[in-house]
C-alpha positions as CSV (number, residue, x, y, z in Angstrom):
1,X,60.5,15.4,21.7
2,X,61.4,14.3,18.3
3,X,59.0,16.6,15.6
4,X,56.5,13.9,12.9
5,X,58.4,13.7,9.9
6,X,56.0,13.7,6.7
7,X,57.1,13.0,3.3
8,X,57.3,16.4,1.2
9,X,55.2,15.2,-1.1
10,X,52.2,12.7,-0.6
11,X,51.9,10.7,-2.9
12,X,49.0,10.3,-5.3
13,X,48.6,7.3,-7.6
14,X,48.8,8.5,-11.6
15,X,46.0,5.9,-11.7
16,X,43.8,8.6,-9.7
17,X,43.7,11.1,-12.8
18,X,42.8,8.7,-15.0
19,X,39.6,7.5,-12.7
20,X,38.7,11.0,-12.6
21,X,39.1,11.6,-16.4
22,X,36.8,8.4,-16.9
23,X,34.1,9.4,-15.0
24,X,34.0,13.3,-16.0
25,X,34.4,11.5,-19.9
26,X,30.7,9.6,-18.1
27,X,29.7,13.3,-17.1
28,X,29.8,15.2,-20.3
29,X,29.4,11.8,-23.1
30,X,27.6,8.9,-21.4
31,X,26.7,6.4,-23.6
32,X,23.3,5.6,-24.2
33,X,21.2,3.4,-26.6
34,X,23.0,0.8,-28.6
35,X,26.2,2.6,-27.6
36,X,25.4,2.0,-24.0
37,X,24.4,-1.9,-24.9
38,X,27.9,-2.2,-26.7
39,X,30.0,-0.7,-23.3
40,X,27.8,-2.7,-21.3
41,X,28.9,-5.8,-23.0
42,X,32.4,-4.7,-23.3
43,X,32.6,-4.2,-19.7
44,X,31.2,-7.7,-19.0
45,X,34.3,-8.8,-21.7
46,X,36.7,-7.0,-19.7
47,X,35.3,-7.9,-15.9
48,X,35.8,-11.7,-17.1
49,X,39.3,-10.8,-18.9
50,X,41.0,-9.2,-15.6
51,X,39.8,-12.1,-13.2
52,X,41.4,-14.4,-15.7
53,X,44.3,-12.8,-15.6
54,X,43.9,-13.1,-12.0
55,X,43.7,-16.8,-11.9
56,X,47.0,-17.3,-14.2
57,X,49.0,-15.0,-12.4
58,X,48.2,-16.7,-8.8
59,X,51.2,-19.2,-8.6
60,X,48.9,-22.7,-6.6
61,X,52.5,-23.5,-5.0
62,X,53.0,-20.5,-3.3
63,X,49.4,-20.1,-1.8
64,X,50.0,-23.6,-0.8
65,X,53.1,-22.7,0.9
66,X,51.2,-19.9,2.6
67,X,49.4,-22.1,4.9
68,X,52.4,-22.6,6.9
69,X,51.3,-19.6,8.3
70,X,47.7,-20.1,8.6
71,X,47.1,-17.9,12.0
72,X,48.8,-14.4,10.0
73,X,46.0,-15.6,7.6
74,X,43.4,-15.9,9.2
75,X,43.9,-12.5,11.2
76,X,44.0,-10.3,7.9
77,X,40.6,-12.3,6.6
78,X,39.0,-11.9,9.6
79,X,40.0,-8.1,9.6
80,X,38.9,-7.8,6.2
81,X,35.3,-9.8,5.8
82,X,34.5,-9.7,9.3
83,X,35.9,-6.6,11.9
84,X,35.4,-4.4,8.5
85,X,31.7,-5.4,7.5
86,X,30.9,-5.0,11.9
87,X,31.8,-1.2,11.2
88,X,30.2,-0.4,8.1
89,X,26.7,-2.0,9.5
90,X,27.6,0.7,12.5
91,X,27.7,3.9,10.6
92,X,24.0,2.7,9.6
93,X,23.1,5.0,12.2
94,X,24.4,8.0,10.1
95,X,21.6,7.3,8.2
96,X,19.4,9.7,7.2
97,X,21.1,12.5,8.8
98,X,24.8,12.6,7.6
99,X,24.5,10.0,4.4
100,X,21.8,9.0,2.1
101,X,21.0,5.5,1.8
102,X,22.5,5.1,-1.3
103,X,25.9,6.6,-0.1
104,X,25.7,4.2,2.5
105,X,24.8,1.5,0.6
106,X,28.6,2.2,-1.0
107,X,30.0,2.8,2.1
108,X,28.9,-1.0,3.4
109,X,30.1,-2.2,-0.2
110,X,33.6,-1.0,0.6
111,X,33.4,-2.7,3.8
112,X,32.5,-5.8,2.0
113,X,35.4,-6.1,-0.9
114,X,38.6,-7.9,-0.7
115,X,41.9,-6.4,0.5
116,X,44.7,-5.4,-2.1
117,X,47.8,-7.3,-3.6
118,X,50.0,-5.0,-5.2
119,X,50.0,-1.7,-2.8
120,X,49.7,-4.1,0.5
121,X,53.4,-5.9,-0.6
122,X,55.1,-2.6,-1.8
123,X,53.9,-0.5,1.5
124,X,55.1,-3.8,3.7
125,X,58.0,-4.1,2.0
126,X,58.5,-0.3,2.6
127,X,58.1,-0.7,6.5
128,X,60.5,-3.8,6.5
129,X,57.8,-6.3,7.2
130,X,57.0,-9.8,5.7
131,X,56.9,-9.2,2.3
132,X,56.3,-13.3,1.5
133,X,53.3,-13.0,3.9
134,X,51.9,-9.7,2.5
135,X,51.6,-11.6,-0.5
136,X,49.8,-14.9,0.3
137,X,47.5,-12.8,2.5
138,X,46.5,-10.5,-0.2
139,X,46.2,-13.4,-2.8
140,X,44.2,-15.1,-0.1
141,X,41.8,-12.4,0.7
142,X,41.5,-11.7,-3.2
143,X,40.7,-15.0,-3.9
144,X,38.4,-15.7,-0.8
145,X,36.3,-12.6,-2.4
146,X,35.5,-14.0,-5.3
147,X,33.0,-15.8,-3.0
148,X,32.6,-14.1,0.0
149,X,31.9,-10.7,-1.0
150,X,28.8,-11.4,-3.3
151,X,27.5,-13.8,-0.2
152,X,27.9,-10.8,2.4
153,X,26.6,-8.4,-0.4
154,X,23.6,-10.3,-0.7
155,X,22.6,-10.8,3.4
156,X,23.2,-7.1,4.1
157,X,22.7,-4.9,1.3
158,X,19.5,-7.4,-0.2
159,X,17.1,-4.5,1.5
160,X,19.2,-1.0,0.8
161,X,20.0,-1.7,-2.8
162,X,18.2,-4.2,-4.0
163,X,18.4,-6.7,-6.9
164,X,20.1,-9.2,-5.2
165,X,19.0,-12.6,-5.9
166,X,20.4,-16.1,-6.7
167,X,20.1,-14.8,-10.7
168,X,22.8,-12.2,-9.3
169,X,25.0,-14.6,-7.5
170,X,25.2,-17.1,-11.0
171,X,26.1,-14.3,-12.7
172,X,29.3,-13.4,-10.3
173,X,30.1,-16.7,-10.6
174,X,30.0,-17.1,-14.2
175,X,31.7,-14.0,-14.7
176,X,34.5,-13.9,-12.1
177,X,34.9,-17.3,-10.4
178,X,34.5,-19.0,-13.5
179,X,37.1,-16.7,-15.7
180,X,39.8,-17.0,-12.2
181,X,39.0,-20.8,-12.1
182,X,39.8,-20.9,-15.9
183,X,43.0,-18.6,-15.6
184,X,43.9,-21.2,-12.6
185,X,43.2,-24.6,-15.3
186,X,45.4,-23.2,-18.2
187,X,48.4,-21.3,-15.9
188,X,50.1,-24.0,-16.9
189,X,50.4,-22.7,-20.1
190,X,50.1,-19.0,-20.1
191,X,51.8,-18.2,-16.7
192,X,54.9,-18.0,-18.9
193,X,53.5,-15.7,-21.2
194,X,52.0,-13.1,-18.6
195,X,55.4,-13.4,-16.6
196,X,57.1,-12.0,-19.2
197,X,54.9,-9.0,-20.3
198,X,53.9,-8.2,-17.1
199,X,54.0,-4.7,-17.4
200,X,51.8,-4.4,-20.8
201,X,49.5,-6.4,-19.1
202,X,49.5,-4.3,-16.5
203,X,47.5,-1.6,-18.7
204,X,44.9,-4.8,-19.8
205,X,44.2,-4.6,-16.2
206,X,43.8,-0.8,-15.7
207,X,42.1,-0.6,-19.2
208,X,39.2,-3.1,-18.1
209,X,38.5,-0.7,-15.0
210,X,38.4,2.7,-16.6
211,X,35.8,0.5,-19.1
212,X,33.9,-0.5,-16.1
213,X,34.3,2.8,-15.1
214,X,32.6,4.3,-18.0
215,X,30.0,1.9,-18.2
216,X,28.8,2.4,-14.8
217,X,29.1,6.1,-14.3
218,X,27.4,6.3,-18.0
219,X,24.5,4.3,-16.6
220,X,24.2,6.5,-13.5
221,X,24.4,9.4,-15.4
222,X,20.9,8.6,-17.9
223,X,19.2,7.3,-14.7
224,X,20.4,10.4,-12.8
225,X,21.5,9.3,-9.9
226,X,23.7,11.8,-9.5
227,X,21.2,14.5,-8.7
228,X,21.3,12.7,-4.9
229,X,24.2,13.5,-4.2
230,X,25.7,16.8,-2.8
231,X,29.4,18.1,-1.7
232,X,28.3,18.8,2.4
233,X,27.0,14.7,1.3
234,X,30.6,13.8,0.2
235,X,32.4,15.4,2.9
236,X,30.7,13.3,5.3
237,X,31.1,10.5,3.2
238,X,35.3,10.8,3.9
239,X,35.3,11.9,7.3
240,X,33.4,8.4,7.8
241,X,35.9,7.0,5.4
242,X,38.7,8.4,7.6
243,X,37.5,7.0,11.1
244,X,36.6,3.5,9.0
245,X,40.5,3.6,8.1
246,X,41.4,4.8,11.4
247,X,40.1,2.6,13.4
248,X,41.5,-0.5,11.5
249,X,45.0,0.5,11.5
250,X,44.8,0.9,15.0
251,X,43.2,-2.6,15.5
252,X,45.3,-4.1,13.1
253,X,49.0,-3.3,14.6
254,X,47.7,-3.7,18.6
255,X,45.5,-6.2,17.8
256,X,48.3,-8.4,16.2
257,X,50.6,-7.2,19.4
258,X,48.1,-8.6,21.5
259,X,48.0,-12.0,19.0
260,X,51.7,-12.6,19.7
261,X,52.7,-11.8,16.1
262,X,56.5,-9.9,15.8
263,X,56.9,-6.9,14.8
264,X,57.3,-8.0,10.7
265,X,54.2,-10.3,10.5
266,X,52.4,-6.8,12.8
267,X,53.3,-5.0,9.7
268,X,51.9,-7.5,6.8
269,X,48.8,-7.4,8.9
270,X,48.2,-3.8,9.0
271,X,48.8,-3.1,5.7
272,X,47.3,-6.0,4.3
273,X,44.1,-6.4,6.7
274,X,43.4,-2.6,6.3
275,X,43.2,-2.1,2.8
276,X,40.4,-2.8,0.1
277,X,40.8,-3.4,-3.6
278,X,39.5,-1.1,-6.2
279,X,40.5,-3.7,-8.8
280,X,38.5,-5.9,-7.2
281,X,35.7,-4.3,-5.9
282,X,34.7,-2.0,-9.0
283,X,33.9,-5.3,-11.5
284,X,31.9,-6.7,-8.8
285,X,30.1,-3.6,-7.9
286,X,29.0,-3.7,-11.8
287,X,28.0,-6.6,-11.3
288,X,26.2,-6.2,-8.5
289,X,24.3,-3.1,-8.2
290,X,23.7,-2.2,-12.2
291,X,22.1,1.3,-12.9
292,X,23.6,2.4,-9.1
293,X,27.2,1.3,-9.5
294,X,28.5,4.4,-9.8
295,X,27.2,5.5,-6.5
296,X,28.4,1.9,-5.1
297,X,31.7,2.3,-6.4
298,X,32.2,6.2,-5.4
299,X,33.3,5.6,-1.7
300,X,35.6,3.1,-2.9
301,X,37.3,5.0,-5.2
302,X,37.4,7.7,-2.2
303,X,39.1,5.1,0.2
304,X,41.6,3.9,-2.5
305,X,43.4,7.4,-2.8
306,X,42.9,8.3,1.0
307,X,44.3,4.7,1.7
308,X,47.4,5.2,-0.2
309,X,48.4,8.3,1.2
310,X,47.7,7.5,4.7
311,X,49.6,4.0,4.4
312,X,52.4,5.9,2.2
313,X,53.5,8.0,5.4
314,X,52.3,5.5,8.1
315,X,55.2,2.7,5.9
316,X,58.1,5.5,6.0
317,X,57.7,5.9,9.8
318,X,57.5,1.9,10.7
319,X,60.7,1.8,8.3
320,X,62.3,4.8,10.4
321,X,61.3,3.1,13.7
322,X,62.6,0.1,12.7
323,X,66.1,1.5,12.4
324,X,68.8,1.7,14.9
325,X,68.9,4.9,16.6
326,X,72.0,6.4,15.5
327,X,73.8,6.9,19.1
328,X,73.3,3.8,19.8
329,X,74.9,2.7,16.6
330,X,78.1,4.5,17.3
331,X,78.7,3.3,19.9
332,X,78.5,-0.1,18.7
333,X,81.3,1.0,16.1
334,X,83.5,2.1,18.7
335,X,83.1,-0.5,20.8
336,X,84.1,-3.2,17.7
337,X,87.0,-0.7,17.0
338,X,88.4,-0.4,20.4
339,X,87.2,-3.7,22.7
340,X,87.7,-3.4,26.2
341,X,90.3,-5.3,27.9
342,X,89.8,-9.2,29.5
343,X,89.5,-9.4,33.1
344,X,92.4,-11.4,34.8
């Protein structure tokens, strides 16, 4: 029986230490009075900048051309905004006795955010899967959770976390559906542009976060928030992280089997439908949830890391299976070398 082979090293995104550094920065210097005012409003600058950026980058002719395949599609939204919202409403009933209801209120949050882009095509690509599909599903989920997300937040989290209204919901869309529409409007224009310094603006994106970042966890911090939450608390937080990710990998590769999808469309699926973006979901969480986003976005920023390594190692091994076992391919060689003789 052939042994697991596991990378030497997981891997851990260099984003990760800079999250960490952000809110610790929260810990010891939040800012308060007309310092907190100022990051608030520079957060709200920055939320709006990033899903403008969004909307420029997202190329309308090759989410049209997605369509095609509309039934991949609709497998990874359903996976994301609906099989994933069914399991964080059940670990309600770990409620009062493994999490507290704000740590829940998170948990459901996560379940509630759109998939990734970026990580869902390079760990597809990885496993030899469809890569063109990986990215029209991720683009697709992103986009669809511009809308969707606020909606689901507001019917199930309305009585755990409160301050969700139709104020609220104006002000996700004025500050991310209206910035992604905009981005969409002038792409004509600047899609050039962000082609070509796609990597600086690659740290506009990651700056806006750790800013949300800040402002959030600096906002928790004054309210004290914080003194709700304990480790035994966050170790059953990721344990219920780990079945949540568990549990929709294994629904997302035999559940496609079962849908008739090969084995390449099987792999965009899982790694696209079993993912959730912390690009997307901490802006919206700011949004959202105020004072308590940094509680919101905690199990988030828990299932990014622990979704990265597990999807690092699960990608090398659908990449290995996909291979030709190597007997199999010598005798292939020998058989193109030396071809038996015709019958007479």
């Amino acid at each position: 029986m052939r042994r697991p082979h596991l990378p030497a090293r997981l891997p851990l995104d260099p984003y990760v230490p800079a999250l960490l550094g952000t809110v610790g920065l929260a810990a010891l210097l939040p800012a308060r009075g007309p310092v907190a005012t100022l990051a608030d409003g520079a957060s709200t600058a920055a939320v709006a900048l990033l899903f403008f950026l969004y909307g420029a980058r997202l190329s309308t002719r090759e989410a049209l051309d997605g369509l095609r395949h509309w039934r991949l599609h609709l497998t990874v939204l359903a996976c994301t905004f609906l099989l994933f919202p069914l399991l964080g409403l059940a670990a309600r009933g770990l409620v009062p006795t493994v999490l507290t209801p704000p740590l829940y209120s998170g948990l459901l949050f996560l379940c509630l955010v759109p998939s990734t882009i970026q990580s869902s095509i390079a760990f597809t690509s990885m496993a030899r899967g469809n890569v063109p599909a990986a990215i029209c599903a991720g683009s697709f989920s992103s986009l669809a959770g511009i809308l969707l997300t606020p909606l689901l937040a507001a019917a199930l989290l309305a009585g755990d976390a409160g301050g969700f209204s139709a104020d609220s919901l104006l002000k996700i869309a004025l500050q991310l559906l209206l910035p992604f529409v905009l981005g969409q409007v002038t792409r004509r224009w600047v899609g050039g542009l962000l082609t070509r310094h796609r990597s600086a603006l690659g740290y506009v994106d990651r700056g806006s976060i750790l800013l949300v970042v800040y402002a959030a966890f600096s906002a928790g911090m004054v309210a004290g928030v914080w003194s709700q939450v304990s480790v035994p608390r966050l170790g059953a937080l990721m344990l219920a992280e780990a079945a949540v990710l568990a549990v929709m990998l294994l629904v997302t590769w035999y559940g496609a089997e079962r849908l008739g999808f090969d084995r390449a469309d099987r792999i965009a699926i899982q790694f696209a439908g079993s993912k959730k973006s912390l690009a997307a979901g901490l802006p919206m969480a700011s949004v959202l949830f105020g004072a308590h986003a940094s509680l919101a976005v905690l199990p988030l920023m828990l299932f990014h890391q622990m979704q990265l390594m597990v999807c690092a190692v699960l990608a090398r091994r659908r990449a290995r299976d996909s291979e030709p076992a190597p007997h199999r391919v010598a005798e292939v060689s020998r058989a193109l070398q030396h071809p038996a003789p015709r019958a007479r």
